[in-house]
C-alpha positions in Angstrom: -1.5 9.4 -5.1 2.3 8.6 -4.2 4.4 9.6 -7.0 1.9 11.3 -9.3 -0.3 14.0 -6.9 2.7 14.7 -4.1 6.0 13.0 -3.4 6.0 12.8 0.3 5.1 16.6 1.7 6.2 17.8 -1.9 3.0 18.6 -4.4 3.7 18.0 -7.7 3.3 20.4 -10.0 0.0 21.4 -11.8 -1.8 19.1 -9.2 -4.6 21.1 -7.6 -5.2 22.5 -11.0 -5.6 19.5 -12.7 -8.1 18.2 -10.5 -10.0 21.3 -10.0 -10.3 21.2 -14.3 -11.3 17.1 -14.2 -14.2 18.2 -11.1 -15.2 21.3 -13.1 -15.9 18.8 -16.5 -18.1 16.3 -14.6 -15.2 13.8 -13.6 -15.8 11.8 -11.1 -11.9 11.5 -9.4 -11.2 9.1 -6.8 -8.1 8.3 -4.9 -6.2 5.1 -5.0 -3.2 4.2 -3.0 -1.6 1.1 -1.8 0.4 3.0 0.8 -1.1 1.1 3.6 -0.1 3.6 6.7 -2.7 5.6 6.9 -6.7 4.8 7.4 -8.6 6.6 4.8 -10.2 9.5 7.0 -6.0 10.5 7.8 -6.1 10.3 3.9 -8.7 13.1 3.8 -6.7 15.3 6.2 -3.6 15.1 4.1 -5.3 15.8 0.7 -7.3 18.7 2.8 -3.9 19.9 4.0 -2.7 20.1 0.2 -5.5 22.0 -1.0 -6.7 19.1 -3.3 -10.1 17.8 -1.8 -11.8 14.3 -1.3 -13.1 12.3 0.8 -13.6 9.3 2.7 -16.7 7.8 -0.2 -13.8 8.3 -2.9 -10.5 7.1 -1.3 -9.4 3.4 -1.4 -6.1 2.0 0.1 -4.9 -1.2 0.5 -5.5 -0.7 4.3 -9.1 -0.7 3.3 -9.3 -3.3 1.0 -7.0 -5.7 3.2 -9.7 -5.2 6.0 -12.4 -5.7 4.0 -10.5 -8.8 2.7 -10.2 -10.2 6.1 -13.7 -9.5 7.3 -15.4 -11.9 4.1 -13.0 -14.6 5.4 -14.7 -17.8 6.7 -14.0 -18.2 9.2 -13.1 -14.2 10.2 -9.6 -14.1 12.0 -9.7 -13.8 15.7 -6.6 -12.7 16.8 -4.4 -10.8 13.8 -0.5 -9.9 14.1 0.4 -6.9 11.8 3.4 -5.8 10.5 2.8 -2.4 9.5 1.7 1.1 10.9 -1.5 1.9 12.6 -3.5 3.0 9.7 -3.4 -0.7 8.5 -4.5 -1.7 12.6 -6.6 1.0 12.6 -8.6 0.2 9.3 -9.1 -4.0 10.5 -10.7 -2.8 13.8 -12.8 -1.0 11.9 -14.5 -3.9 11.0 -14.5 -5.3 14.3 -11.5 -7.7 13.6 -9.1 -7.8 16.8 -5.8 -7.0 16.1 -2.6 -7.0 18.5 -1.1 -3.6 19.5 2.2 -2.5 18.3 3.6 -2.3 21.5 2.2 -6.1 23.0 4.8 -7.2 20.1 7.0 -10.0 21.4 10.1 -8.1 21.6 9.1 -4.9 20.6 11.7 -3.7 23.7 14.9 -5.6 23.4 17.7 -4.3 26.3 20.1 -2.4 25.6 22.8 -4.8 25.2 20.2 -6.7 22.7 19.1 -3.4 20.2 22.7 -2.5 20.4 24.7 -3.2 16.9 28.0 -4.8 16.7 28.3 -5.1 20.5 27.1 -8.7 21.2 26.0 -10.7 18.0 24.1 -13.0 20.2 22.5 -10.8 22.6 19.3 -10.3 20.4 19.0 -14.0 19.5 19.3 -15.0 23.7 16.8 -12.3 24.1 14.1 -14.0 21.3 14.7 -17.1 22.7 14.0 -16.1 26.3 11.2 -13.8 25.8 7.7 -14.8 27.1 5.7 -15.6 24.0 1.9 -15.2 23.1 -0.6 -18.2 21.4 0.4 -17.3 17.9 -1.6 -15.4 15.9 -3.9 -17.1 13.4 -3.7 -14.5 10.7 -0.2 -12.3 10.1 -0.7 -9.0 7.8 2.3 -7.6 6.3 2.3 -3.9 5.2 4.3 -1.0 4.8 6.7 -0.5 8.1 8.7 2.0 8.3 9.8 0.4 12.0 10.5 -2.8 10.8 12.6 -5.1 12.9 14.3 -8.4 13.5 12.2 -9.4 16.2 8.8 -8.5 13.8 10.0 -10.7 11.3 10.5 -13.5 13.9 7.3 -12.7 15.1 5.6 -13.3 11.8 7.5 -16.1 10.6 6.6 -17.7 14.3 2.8 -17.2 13.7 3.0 -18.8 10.0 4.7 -21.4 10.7 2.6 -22.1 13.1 -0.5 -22.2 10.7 -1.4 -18.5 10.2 -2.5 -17.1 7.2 -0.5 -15.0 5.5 -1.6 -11.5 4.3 0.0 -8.5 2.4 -1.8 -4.8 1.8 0.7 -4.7 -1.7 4.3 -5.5 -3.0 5.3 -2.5 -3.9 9.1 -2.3 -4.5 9.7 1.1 -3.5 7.3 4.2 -3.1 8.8 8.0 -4.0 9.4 10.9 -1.2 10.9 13.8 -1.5 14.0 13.6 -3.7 14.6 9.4 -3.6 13.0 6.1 -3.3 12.3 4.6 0.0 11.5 0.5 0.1 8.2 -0.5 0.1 6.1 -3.0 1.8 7.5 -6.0 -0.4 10.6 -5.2 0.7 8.9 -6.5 4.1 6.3 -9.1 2.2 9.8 -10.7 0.7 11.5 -11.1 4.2 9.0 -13.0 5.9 7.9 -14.7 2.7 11.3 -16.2 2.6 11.4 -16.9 6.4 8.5 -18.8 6.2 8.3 -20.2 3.1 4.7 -19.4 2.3 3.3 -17.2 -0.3 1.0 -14.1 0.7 -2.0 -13.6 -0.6 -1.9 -9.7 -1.6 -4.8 -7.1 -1.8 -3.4 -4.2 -3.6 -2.0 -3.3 -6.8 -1.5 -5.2 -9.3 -5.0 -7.1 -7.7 -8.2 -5.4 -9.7 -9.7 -4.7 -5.9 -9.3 -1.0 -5.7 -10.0 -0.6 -9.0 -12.6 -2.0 -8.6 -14.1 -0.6 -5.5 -13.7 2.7 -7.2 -15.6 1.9 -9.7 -18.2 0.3 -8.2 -18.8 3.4 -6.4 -18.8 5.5 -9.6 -21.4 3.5 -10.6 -19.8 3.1 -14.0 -17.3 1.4 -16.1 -15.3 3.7 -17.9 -12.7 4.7 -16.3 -8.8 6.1 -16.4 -6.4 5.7 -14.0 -3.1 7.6 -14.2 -0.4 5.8 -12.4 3.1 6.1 -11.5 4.1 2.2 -12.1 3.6 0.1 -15.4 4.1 -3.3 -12.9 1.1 -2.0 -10.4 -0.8 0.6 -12.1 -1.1 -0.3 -15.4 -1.7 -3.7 -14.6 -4.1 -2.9 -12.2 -5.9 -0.6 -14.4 -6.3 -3.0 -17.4 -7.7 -6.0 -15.1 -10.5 -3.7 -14.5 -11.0 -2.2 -18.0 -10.0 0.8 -17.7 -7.3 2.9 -19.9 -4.1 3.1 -18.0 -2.0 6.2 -18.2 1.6 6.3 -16.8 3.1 8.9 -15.3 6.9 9.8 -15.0 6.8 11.2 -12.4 6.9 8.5 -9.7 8.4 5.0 -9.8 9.0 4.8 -13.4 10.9 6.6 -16.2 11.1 6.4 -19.5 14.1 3.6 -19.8 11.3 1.3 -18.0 8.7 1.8 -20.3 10.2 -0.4 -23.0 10.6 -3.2 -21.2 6.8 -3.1 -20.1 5.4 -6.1 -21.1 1.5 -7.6 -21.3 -0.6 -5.8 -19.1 1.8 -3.6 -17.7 2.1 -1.9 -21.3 0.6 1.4 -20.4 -2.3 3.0 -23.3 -0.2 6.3 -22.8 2.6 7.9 -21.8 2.8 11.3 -20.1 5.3 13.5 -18.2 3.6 15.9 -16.1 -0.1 15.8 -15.3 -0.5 19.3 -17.5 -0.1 16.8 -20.6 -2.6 14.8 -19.6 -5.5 17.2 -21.6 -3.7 16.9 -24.7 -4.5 13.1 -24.3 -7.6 12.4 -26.5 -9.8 10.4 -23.6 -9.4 14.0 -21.7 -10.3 15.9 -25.2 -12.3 18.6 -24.2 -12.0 19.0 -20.6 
């Protein structure tokens, strides 16, 4: 979705068309995103608010996938510490998992002379030190945070060290908005990866699981996927079969394409998603 329906707010262009043309053929379109911040039913509100339809039976985030992850774990985490937004929370709960809240964080509310920058250096360390501190967690799941903080990342590198597993929704680099690139959650993954020293084990693209959830719902095999990212996408969309189309209109451009390599090689190239009926897997529609 990121990057090749909308960028942020922004639709891109030929968007509601070209889904409206892919429904009209007998397509079946489903959404897959590994922005983790939203639970799929928000998802629904935003695509309604675009004018370009869904719902909940053909979304699949990596918010979704990462609790569904967790709830086939034996045994099935008790007590889970995210680092991420509420739609990641939000979508564990759902299947009964408890999960912290956000603002139970161990030093979610430094004082003043703690949060402040520059002032004291060792104000916020005295303050971690000091805090009253939980039983860690026994599972940590790192997502897409746009609140991120010193004092998170301690939290989770705490918890790991202490013998929690380690969970990411994706490792996305960067994800497009409106006019730039903002970091993505493996900006975050990277942080407390190297804080702890442990690897996470990561649900979303480049893993086959959406994919393959999607597909599984379908009820068939044959499948496209236009993506925004040769690394995620396209390797994503070739574990699972399917052709993978990129799309320049997200993460990658054209420079990047060349230096695709493997899986992340994508079957075809487009620009807009107006060129994708000149494609021939879309001959005829």
């Amino acid at each position: 979705m990121d990057g090749v329906l909308y960028r942020g707010s922004i639709l891109m262009p030929g968007a509601k068309e070209t889904l409206e043309r892919l429904r009209r053929a007998g397509w079946q379109v489903f959404f897959a995103t590994n922005n983790s911040t939203a639970t799929r039913e928000e998802y629904v509100q935003r695509l309604d608010r675009l004018g370009l339809g869904g719902d909940a039976d053909h979304i699949v985030t990596s918010a979704y996938a990462t609790a569904h992850y967790l709830e086939r774990l034996d045994p099935k985490p008790r007590d889970v510490y995210v680092v991420g937004a509420n739609g990641l929370r939000d979508e564990i709960r759902a299947t009964g998992i408890p999960v912290r809240d956000a603002s139970s964080l161990p030093g979610v509310e430094p004082p003043d002379e703690a949060a402040a920058d520059g002032v004291d250096p060792g104000a916020m360390r005295r303050y971690l030190t000091g805090v009253d501190l939980p039983p860690p967690a026994d599972t940590v799941v790192v997502g897409l945070d746009l609140h991120v903080t010193y004092a998170k990342i301690a939290e989770a590198q705490r918890c790991v060290l202490a013998g929690a597993r380690l969970v990411c929704s994706n490792r996305d680099r960067a994800y497009p908005v409106e006019g730039r690139l903002l970091p993505g959650a493996g900006t975050i993954v990277a942080a407390v990866e190297v804080a702890t020293g442990q690897t996470a084990v990561c649900i979303g693209k480049p893993e086959p699981f959406l994919f393959e959830e999607a597909l599984r719902r379908a009820g068939e095999r044959d499948a496209v996927v236009v993506g925004d990212s040769t690394d995620y996408d396209m390797v994503a969309a070739h574990r699972v079969g399917a052709k993978g189309v990129l799309i320049l209109t997200g993460l990658t451009d054209a420079s990047a394409v060349a230096q695709a390599r493997g899986e992340a090689v994508p079957d075809r190239v487009v620009t807009s998603l107006q060129e994708l009926f000149a494609l021939p897997e879309f001959a005829g529609v």
